[in-house]
C-alpha positions in Angstrom: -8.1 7.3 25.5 -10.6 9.3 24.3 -14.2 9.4 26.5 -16.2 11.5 24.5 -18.1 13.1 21.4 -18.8 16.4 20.6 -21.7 17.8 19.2 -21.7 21.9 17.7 -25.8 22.7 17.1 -26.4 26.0 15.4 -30.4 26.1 15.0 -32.3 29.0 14.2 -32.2 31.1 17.5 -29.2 29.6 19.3 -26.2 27.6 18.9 -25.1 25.0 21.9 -22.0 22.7 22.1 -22.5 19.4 24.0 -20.4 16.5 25.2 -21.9 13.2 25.2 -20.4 10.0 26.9 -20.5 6.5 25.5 -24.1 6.0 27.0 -25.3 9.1 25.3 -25.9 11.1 28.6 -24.7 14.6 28.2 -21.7 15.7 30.2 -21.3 19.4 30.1 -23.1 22.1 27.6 -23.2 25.8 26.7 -25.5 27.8 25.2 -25.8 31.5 23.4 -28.4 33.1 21.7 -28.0 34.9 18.3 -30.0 38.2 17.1 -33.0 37.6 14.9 -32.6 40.5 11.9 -36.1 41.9 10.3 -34.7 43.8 8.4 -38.6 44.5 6.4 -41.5 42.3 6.6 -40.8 38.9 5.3 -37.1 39.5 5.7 -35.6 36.9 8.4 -31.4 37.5 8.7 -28.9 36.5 10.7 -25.0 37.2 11.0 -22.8 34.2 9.9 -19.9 35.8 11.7 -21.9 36.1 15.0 -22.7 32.8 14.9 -19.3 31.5 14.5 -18.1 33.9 17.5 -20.9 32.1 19.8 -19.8 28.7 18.6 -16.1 29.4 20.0 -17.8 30.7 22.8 -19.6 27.7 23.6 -17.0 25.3 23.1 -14.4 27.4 25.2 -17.3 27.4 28.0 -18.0 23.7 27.8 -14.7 22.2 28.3 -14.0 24.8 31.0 -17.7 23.2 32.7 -16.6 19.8 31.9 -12.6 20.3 33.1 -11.4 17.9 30.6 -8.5 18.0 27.8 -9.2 18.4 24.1 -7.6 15.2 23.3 -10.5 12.9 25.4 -13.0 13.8 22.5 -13.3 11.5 19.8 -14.8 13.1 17.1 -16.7 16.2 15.9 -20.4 16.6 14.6 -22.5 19.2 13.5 -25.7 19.7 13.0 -27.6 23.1 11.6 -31.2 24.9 11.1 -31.5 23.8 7.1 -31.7 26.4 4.1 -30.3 29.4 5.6 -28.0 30.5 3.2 -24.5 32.4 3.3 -22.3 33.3 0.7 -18.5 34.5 1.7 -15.0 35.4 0.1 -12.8 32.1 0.1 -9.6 34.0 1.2 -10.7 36.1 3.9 -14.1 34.8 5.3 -16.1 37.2 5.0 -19.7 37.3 4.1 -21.1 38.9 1.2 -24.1 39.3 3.0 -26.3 38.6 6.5 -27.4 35.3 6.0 -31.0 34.5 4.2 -32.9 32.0 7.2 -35.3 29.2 6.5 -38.3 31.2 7.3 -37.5 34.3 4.8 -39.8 35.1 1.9 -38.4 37.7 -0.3 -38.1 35.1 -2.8 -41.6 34.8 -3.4 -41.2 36.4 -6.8 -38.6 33.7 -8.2 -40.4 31.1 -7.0 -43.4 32.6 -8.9 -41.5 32.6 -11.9 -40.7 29.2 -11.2 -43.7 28.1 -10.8 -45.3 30.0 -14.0 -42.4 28.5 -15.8 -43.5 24.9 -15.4 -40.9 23.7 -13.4 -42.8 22.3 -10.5 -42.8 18.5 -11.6 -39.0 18.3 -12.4 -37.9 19.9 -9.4 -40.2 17.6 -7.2 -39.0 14.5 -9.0 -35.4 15.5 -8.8 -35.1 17.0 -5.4 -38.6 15.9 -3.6 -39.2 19.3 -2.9 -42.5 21.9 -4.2 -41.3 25.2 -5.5 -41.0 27.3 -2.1 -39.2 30.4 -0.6 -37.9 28.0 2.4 -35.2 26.3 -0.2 -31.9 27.3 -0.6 -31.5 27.7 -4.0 -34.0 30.9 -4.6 -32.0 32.5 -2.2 -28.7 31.8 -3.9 -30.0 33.3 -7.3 -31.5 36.2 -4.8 -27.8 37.1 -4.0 -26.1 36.5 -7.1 -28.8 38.6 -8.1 -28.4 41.6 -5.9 -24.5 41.7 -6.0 -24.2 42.5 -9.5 -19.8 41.4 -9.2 -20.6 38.0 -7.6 -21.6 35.4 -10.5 -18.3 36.2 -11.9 -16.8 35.7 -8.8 -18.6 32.6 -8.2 -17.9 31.1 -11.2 -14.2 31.3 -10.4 -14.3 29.8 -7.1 -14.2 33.3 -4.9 -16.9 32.6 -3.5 -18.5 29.6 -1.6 -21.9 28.9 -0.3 -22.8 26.9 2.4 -25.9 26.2 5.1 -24.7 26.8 8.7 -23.2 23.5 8.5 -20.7 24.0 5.7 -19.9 27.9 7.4 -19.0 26.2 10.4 -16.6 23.2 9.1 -15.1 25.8 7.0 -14.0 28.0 10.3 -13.7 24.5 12.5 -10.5 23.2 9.7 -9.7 25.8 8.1 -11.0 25.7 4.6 -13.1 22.2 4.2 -15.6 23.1 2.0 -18.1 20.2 2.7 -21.4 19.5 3.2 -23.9 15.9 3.5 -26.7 14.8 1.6 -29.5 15.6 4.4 -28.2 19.2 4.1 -28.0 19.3 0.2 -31.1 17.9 -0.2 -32.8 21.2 1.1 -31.1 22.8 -1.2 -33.3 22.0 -4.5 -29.8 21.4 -6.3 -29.2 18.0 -5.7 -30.8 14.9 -7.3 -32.0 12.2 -4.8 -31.0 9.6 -7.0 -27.5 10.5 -7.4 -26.7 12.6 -4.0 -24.9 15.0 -6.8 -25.4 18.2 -7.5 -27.9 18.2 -10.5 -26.4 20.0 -13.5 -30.2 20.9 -15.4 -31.3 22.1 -11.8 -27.5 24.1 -11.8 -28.6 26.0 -15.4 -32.0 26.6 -14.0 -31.4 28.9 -11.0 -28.2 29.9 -13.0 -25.9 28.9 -10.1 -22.2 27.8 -10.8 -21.2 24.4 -9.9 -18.0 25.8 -8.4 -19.5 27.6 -5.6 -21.4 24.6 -3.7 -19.2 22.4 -1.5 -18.5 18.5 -2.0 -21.2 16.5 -0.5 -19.9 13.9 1.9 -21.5 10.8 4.0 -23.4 12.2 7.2 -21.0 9.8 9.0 -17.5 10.2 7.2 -14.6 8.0 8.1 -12.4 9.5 5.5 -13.6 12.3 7.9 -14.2 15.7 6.3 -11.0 17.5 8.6 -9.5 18.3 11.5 -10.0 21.2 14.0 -7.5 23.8 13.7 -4.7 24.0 16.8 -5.3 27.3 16.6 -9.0 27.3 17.0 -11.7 27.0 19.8 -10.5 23.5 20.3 -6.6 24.0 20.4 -6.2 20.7 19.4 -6.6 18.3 15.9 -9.8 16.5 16.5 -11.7 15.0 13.5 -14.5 16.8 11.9 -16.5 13.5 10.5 -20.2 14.3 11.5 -23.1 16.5 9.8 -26.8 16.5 9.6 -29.6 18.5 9.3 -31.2 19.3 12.9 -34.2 17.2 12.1 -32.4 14.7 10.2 -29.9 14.6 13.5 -33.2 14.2 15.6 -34.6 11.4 13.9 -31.0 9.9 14.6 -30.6 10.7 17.9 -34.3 8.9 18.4 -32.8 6.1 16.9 -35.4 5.7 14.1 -33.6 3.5 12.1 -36.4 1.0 10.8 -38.5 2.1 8.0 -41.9 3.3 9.5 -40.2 4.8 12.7 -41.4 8.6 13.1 -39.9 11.2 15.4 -41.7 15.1 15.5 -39.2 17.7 16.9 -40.5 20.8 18.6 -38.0 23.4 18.4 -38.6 26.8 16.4 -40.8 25.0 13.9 -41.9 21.3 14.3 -40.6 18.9 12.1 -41.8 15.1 11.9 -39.6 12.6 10.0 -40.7 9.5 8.8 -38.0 6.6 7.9 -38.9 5.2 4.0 -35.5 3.2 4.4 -33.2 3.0 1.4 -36.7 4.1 -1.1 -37.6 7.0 -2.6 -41.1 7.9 -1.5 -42.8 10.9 -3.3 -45.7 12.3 -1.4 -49.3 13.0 -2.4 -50.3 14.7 0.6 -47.8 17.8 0.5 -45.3 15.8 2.3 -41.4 16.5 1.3 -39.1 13.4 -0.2 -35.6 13.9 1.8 -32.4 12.1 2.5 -32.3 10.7 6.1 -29.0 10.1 6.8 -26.2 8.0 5.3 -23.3 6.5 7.2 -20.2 5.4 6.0 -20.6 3.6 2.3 -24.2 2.6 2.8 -26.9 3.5 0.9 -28.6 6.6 1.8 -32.0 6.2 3.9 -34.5 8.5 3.0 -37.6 10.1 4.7 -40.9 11.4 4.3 -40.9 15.0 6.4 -43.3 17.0 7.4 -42.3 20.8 7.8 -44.3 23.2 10.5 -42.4 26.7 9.8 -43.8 28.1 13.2 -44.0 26.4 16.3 -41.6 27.3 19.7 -41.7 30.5 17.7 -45.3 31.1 18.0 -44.7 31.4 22.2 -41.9 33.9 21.2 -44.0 36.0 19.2 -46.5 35.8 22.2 -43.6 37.0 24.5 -41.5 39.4 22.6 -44.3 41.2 20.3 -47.6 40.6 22.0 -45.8 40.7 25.9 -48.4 38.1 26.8 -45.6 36.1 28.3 -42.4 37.3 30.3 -41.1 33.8 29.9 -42.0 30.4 27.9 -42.3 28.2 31.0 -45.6 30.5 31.6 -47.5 29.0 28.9 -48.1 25.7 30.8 -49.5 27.4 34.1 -51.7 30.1 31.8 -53.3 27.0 29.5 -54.0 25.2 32.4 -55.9 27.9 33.8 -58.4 27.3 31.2 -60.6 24.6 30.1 -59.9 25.3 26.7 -59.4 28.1 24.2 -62.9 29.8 24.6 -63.5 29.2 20.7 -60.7 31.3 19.8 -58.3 29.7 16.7 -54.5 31.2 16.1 -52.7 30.0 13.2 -49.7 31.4 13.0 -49.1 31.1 9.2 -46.5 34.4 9.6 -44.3 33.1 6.7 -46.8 31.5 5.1 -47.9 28.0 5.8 -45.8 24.9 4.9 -46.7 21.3 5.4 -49.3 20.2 3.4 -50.4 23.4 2.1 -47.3 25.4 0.8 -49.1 28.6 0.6 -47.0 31.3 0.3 -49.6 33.6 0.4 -51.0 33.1 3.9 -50.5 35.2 6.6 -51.3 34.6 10.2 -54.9 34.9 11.9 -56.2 35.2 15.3 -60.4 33.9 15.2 -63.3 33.1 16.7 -62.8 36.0 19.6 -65.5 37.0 21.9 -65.7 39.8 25.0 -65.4 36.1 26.5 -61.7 35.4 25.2 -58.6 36.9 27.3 -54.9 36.0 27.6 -54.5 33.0 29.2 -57.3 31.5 26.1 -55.1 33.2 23.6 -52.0 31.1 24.8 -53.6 28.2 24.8 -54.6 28.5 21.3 -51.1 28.9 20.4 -50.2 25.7 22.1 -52.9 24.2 20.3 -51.8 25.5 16.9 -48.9 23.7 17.5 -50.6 20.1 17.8 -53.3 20.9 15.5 -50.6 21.8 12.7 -48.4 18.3 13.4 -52.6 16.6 13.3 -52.4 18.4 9.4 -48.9 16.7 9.0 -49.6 12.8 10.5 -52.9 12.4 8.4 -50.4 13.1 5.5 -47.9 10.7 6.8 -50.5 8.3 7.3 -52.2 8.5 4.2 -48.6 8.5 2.3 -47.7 5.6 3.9 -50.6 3.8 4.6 -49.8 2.6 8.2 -51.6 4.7 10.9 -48.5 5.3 13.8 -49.6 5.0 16.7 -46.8 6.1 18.7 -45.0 9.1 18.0 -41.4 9.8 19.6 -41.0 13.4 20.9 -38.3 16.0 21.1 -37.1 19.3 21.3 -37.0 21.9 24.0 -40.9 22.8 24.2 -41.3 18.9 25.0 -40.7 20.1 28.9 -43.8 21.0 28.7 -46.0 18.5 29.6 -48.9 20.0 29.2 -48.5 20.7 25.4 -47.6 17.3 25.0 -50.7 16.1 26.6 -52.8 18.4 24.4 -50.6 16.7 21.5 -51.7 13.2 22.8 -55.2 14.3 23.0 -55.4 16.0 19.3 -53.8 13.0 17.9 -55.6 10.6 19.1 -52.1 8.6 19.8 -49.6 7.7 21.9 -46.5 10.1 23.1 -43.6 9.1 24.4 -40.3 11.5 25.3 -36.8 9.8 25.7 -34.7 10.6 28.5 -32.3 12.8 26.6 -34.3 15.2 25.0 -31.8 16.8 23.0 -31.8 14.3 20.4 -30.5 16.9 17.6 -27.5 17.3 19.1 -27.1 13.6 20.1 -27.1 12.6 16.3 -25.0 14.9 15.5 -22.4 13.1 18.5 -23.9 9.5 16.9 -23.0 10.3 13.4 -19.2 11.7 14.2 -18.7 8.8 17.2 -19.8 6.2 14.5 -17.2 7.6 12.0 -14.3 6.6 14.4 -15.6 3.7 15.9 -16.4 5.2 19.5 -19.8 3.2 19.2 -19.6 -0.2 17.0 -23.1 0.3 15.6 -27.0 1.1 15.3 -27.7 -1.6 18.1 -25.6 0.3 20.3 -27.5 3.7 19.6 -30.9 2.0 20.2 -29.4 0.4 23.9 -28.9 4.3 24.9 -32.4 5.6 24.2 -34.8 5.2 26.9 -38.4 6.2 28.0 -38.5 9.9 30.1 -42.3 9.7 29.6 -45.4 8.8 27.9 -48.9 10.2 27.1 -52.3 9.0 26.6 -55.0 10.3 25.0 -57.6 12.0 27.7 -60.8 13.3 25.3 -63.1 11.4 23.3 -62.8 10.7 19.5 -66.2 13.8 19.0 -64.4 16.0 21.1 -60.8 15.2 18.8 -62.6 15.4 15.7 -64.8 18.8 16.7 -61.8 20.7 17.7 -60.1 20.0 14.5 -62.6 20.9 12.0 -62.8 24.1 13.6 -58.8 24.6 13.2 -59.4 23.5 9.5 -61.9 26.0 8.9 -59.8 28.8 11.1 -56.6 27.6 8.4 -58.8 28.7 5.4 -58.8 32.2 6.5 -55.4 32.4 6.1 -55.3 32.1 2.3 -54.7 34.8 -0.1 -53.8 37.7 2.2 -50.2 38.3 0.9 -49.6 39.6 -2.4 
């Protein structure tokens, strides 16, 4: 009988498998890193074929951790960093090209065209997105654009494009070409309404129909394949679970009601807010995106609020400043402090996305004095991060016109409890961390295990998640409200540096 559900989780700088058991504890996990490819400023690559190397990697190492046989796992899920784009060559896998990731701008100049065009209102009512470089789509026409020989090929099924999730079910069974709504809907192809591929969007970016993959239920259980004998697994286990990362968090919180909210801290920081089976179109820079959708049911949707730079900012303080040796150092260094010494970082280095969408801003480091040194400098970067999800929850609020009160936490810079207690205090509201806090991957594991009936339900979800810990607000409302106007005025700065 099988005792367990898998979970594959390619984000942006690493890909992890994980086993989860029936109570949603993890069992055994590995983890690899994958380069980061600058390849010119604005540039952000990475290699597809690298990435499915690690993932066998990671499987082979788990099940070797976990001593157990292939055939006690249940199901398969996935879940992916959104947007990041490959194209490859149907019969023999290979790439046309380094993959185009989430945070990339070089297609600034078709989304100005775009933009010039008109087309700003019909995208956002089809697809609920603005007009952005962090989309799919752009970098699709980049491509085609750039490889003179592959529209033709496209448009005779040669090729295939796919986000990380779609690469990896391809390798996993051997050809599936498939994809789910949460992932398509980053994709500004398909029309919320429909969960189709939109054929005026299509003739816009000039893309063929035949090289997008079928879009399938998060939670299939027509199931979307089988795991190859052959492959990492060496054994047929059913492929029936995909999500978004931030989608699969929101799951994996079990934020199932309409008005539940979940804010992920992982390379960027991502809040989801659950509209339920409506359509909600933002007037606060917000983005309109498909939730989830299990089985037959009607999609759910959610308003989202998009943070491009977030566990990436303490990178950049570790790898290209060498403030840092190691994350884990930021709590210590803040601490040190009583506070950032008047210094603001905003750390708009791919421009800045929720609410703004301002392509043209570039990071800024203000307000510096003789009296500012390192340990003030990280602690402004930890603040940027809480100030930036402040900019995104008056949004939410405003959109929805509830004030949440409690907001559900994840991702791996929530082990530090110190940046969650400077999130409480910037807020103004209650935090609370679950006891698994790799809820990405434990969607992805809830959306395949629901597929085959290895949990009966929602109500079984929500019994797994419970409290880690929670967090007050320590500072008074002047003190809240102080700090924040002077991040609002450091964001201005920002504007209008990039051409």
């Amino acid at each position: 009988m099988a005792k367990y559900v898998g979970a594959i989780d390619s984000g942006t700088t690493s890909t992890r498998f994980m086993l989860f058991d029936v109570r949603g504890d993890i069992v055994a996990y590995d983890q690899r890193e994958h380069r980061q490819i600058f390849p010119q400023s604005g540039w952000v690559e990475h290699d597809p074929l690298e990435i499915w190397q690690n993932t066998r990697e990671v499987i082979g190492a788990t099940l070797a951790k976990a001593e157990i046989a292939p055939e006690e796992i249940a199901a398969i899920g996935t879940t992916n960093q959104r947007e990041t784009t490959i194209l490859w060559e149907r019969t023999t896998g290979r790439p046309l090209a380094n993959a185009i990731v989430w945070q990339d701008t070089r297609t600034d100049r078709i989304c100005r065209e775009l933009q010039a065009a008109g087309h700003a209102e019909l995208l956002y009512r089809r697809t609920g997105l603005p007009i952005a470089t962090y989309f799919s789509a752009p970098k699709i026409r980049w491509l085609l654009e750039q490889h003179p020989e592959a529209r033709a090929r496209a448009a005779t099924g040669e090729l295939l494009f796919g986000t990380v999730d779609t690469w990896l079910i391809w390798q996993l069974t051997g050809g599936a070409h498939v994809t789910d709504p949460t992932n398509a809907s980053r994709t500004m192809l398909m029309n919320l309404e429909t969960l189709d591929w939109d054929d005026e969007l299509l003739a816009l970016f000039d893309i063929p129909r035949s090289l997008l993959p079928r879009i399938a239920p998060s939670s299939d259980p027509s199931f979307y394949g089988f795991t190859l004998p052959t492959g990492p697994f060496r054994a047929r286990i059913p492929v029936c679970g995909d999500l978004g990362d931030q989608q699969a968090a929101t799951v994996g919180q079990t934020c199932f009601t309409p008005g539940e909210a979940k804010n992920t801290y992982g390379t960027g920081c991502f809040m989801l807010l659950n509209t339920g089976n409506e359509i909600v179109h933002s007037r606060n820079g917000l983005l309109t995106t498909v939730c989830y959708q299990f089985g037959v049911q009607p999609p759910v949707y959610a308003l989202e609020g998009s943070i491009a730079m977030a566990g990436a900012t303490v990178q950049w303080l570790r790898d290209n400043l060498r403030l840092i040796d190691h994350a884990a150092e930021t709590e210590a260094l803040a601490q040190s402090v009583p506070d950032s010494g008047g210094c603001y970082l905003v750390p708009a280095f791919s421009g800045l996305f929720a609410p703004y969408w301002r392509s043209d801003a570039r990071g800024v480091l203000v307000g510096l004095t003789r009296y500012v040194n390192r340990a003030h400098v990280v602690r402004a970067a930890l603040e940027a991060i809480c100030y930036q999800t402040r900019e995104v929850l008056d949004a939410m609020n405003a959109d929805s016109g509830v004030a949440l009160t409690t907001l559900k936490v994840d991702g791996g810079a929530t082990v530090n409890n110190f940046l969650m207690q400077l999130q409480a205090d910037i807020l103004g509201t209650r935090v609370i961390r679950p006891k698994v806090a790799e809820t990405t991957s434990l969607g992805a594991a809830y959306a395949a295990g629901l597929a085959v009936g290895f949990w009966t339900g929602l109500d079984a979800l929500r019994a797994n998640w419970q409290i880690d810990r929670e967090w007050l607000p320590q500072i008074d409302a002047a003190r809240r409200e102080a700090g924040y106007a002077g991040w609002r005025k450091a964001v201005t700065r920002t504007f209008d540096w990039a051409d």
